[in-house]
C-alpha positions as CSV (number, residue, x, y, z in Angstrom):
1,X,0.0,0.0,0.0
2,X,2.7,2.1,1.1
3,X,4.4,2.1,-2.5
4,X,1.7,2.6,-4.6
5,X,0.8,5.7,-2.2
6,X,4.3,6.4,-3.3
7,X,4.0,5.8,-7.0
8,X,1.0,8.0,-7.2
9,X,2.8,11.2,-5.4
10,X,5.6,10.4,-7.8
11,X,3.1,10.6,-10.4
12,X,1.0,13.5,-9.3
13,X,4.5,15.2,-9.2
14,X,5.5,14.4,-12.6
15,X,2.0,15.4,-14.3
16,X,2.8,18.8,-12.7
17,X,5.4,19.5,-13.8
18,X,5.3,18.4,-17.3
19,X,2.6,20.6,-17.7
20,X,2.8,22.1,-21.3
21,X,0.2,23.3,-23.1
22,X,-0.1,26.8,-24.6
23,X,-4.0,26.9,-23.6
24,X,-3.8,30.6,-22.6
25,X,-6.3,32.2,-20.6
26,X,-4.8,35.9,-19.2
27,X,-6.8,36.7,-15.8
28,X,-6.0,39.7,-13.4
29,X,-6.1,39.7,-10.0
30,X,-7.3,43.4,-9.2
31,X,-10.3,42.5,-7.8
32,X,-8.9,40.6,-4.9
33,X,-10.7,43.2,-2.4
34,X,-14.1,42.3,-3.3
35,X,-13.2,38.7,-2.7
36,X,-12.4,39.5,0.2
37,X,-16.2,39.8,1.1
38,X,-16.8,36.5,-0.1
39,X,-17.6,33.2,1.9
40,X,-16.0,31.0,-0.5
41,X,-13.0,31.4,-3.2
42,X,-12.7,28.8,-5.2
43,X,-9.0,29.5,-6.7
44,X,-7.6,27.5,-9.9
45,X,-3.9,28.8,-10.3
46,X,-1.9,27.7,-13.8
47,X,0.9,29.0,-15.7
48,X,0.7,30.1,-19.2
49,X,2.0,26.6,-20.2
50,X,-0.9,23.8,-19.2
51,X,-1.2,20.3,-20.0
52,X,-4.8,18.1,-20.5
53,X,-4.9,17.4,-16.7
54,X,-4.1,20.9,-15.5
55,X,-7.4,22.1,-17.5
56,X,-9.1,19.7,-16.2
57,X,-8.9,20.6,-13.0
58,X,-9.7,24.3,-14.1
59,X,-12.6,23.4,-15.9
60,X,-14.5,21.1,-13.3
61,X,-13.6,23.7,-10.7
62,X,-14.8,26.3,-12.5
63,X,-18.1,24.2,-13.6
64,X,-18.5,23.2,-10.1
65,X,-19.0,26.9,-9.0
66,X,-20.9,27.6,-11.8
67,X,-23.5,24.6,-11.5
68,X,-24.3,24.2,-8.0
69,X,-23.8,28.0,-6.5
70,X,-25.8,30.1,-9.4
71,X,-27.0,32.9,-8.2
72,X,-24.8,32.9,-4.8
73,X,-22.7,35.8,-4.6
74,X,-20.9,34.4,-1.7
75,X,-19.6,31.7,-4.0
76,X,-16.6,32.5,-6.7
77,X,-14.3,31.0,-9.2
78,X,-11.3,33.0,-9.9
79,X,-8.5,32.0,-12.0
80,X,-5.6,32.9,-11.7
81,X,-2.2,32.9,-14.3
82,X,0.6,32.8,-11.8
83,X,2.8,34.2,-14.4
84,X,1.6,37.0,-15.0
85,X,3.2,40.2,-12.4
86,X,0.2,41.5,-11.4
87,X,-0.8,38.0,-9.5
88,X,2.6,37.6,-7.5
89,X,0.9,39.0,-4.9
90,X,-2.0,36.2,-4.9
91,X,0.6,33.6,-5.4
92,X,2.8,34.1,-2.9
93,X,-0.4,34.4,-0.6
94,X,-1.0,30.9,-1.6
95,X,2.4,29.6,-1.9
96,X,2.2,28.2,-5.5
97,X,4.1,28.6,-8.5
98,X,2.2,26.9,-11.1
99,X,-0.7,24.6,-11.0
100,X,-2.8,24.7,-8.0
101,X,-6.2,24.1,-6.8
102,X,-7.4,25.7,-3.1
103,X,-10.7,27.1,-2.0
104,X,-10.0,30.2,0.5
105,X,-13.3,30.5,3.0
106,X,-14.0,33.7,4.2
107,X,-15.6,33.1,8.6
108,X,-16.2,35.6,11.4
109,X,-13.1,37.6,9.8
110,X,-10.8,34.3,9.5
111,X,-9.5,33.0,6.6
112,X,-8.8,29.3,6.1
113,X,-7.4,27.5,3.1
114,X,-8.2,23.8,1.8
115,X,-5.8,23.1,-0.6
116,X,-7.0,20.7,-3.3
117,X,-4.2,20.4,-5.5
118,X,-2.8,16.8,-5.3
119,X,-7.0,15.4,-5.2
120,X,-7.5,17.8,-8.4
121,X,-4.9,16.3,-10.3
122,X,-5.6,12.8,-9.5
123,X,-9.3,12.8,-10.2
124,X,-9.7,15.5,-12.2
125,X,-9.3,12.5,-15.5
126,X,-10.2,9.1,-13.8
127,X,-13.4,10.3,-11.9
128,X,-14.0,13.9,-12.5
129,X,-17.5,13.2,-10.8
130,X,-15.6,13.0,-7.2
131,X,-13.7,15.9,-7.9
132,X,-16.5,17.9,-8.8
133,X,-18.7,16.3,-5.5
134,X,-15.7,17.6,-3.1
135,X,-15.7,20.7,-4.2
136,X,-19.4,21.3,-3.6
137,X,-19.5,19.5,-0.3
138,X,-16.3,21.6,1.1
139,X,-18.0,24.7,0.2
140,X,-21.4,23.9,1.8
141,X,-19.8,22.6,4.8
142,X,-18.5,26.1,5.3
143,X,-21.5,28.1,4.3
């Protein structure tokens, strides 16, 4: 058990950082204050260079916002390119570099981060369904 919990980080490792699509998608992070208001941040953090898995992850997080919190203003998506300059700020906040997935909840003035990077990238392909079910059930536990 031990070694294929080993062999999957190994792998989850390797898929990110072999990342290398050109898939572009140029997002600013200006508008970090009025997130700041919100109960849940859904963050999905990429480089300019993504491979299939990396969108993936972007696209069921960002369809898992989209889907189950219509309408809720207290529920976002944001994506961010970390290598852009104007999101440094954000990324260092988070402590990634490239691909990342977290949710940031907003409580009684506390923030908290769940970071769901190394589930993203090993569901996002097999069983995007689960992927897609954490995400909402993280958020609503918090709301």
């Amino acid at each position: 058990m031990k070694k294929t919990q080993f062999y999957l980080s190994i792998f989850i490792a390797f898929i990110m950082l072999s990342c290398n699509s050109t898939a572009k998608k140029e997002t600013k992070t200006s508008d970090n204050d009025s997130l700041s208001s919100k109960k849940a941040v859904v963050y999905y953090f990429h480089g300019d260079r993504r491979c299939k898995t990396c969108m993936a992850v972007g696209e069921i997080a960002e369809k898992s916002v989209t889907e189950n919190f219509k309408g809720n203003t207290d529920v976002v998506f944001k994506e961010v390119n970390t290598d852009l300059k104007e999101n440094a700020e954000i990324a260092e906040k988070f402590q990634v570099s490239g691909s990342a997935l977290a949710i940031l909840f907003n409580k009684d003035n506390k923030e908290t981060i769940e970071d769901l990077t190394d589930f993203g990238f090993m569901y996002a392909l097999t069983n995007p369904d689960t992927l897609k079910a954490t995400i909402v059930n993280k958020i609503k536990a918090h709301l």
